[in-house]
C-alpha positions in Angstrom: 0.0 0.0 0.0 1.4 3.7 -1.2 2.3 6.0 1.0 -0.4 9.3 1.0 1.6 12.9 1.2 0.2 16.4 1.2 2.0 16.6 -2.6 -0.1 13.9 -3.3 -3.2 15.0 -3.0 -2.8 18.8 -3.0 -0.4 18.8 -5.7 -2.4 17.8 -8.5 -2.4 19.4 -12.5 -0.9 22.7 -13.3 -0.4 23.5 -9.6 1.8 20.5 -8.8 4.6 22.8 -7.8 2.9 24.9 -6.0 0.8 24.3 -3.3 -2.5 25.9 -3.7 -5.6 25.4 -2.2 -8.2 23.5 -4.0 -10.0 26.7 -4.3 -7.5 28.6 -6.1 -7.8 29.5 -9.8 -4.6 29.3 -10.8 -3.4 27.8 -14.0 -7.2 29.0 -15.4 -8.4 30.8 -18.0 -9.4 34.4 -17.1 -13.8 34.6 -17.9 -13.2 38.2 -19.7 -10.1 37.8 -21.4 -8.7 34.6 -21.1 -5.1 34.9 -19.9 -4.4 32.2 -17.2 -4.7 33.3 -14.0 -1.5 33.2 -11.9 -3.2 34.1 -8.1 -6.8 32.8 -6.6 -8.6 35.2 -9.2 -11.5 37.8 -8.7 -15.3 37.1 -8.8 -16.3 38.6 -12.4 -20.0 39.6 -11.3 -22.0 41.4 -12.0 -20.2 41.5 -15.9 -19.9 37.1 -16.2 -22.1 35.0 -13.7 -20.4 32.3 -11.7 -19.0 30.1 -12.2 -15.6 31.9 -13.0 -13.1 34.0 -12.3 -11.4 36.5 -14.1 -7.1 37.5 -13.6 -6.3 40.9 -11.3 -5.8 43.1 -14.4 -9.4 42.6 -15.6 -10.6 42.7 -12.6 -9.2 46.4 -12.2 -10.3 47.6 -15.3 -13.7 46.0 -16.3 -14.8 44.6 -12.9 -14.9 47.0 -10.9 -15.4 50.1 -12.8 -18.7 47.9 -13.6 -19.5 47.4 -10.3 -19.2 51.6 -9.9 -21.4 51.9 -13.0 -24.3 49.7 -11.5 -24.4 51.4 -8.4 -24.2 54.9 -10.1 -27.1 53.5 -12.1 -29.0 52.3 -9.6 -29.0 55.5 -7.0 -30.0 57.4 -10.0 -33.2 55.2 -10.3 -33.9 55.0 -6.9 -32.3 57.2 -4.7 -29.4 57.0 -2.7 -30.8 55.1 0.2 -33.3 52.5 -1.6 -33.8 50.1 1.2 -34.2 52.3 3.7 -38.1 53.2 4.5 -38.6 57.2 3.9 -39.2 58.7 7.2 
């Protein structure tokens, strides 16, 4: 019978020499642009729905400047404070 090590199981595919967590992203395709991704990744919402991850450099250029947009958009519809009861 083999002999189990944490390289064993952890280090598995691309990130065999590295030891990432089975979480990570690395080694994947970025959503937006498709460059690998070479860190955990970003969550790409609200621009891709999950499943997915997109690199760092898309998520600071389309990700979050999205994210600003939708909020803008969304205090202009309905005020700044839209959950809040009017008092």
């Amino acid at each position: 019978m083999g002999t189990t090590t944490a390289q064993s199981v952890i280090g598995r595919g691309p990130m065999s020499d590295v030891n990432h967590s089975p979480g990570s992203a690395y080694g994947r395709p970025c959503v937006l642009c498709g460059e690998t991704i070479d860190d955990y990744g970003h969550n790409p919402e609200p621009l891709v729905d999950w499943p997915g991850r997109c690199c760092s450099t898309c998520n600071d250029t389309k990700v979050i400047p999205g994210r600003i947009a939708l909020m803008t958009y969304i205090r202009r519809m309905y005020g700044p404070n839209p959950s809040k009861e009017e008092e």
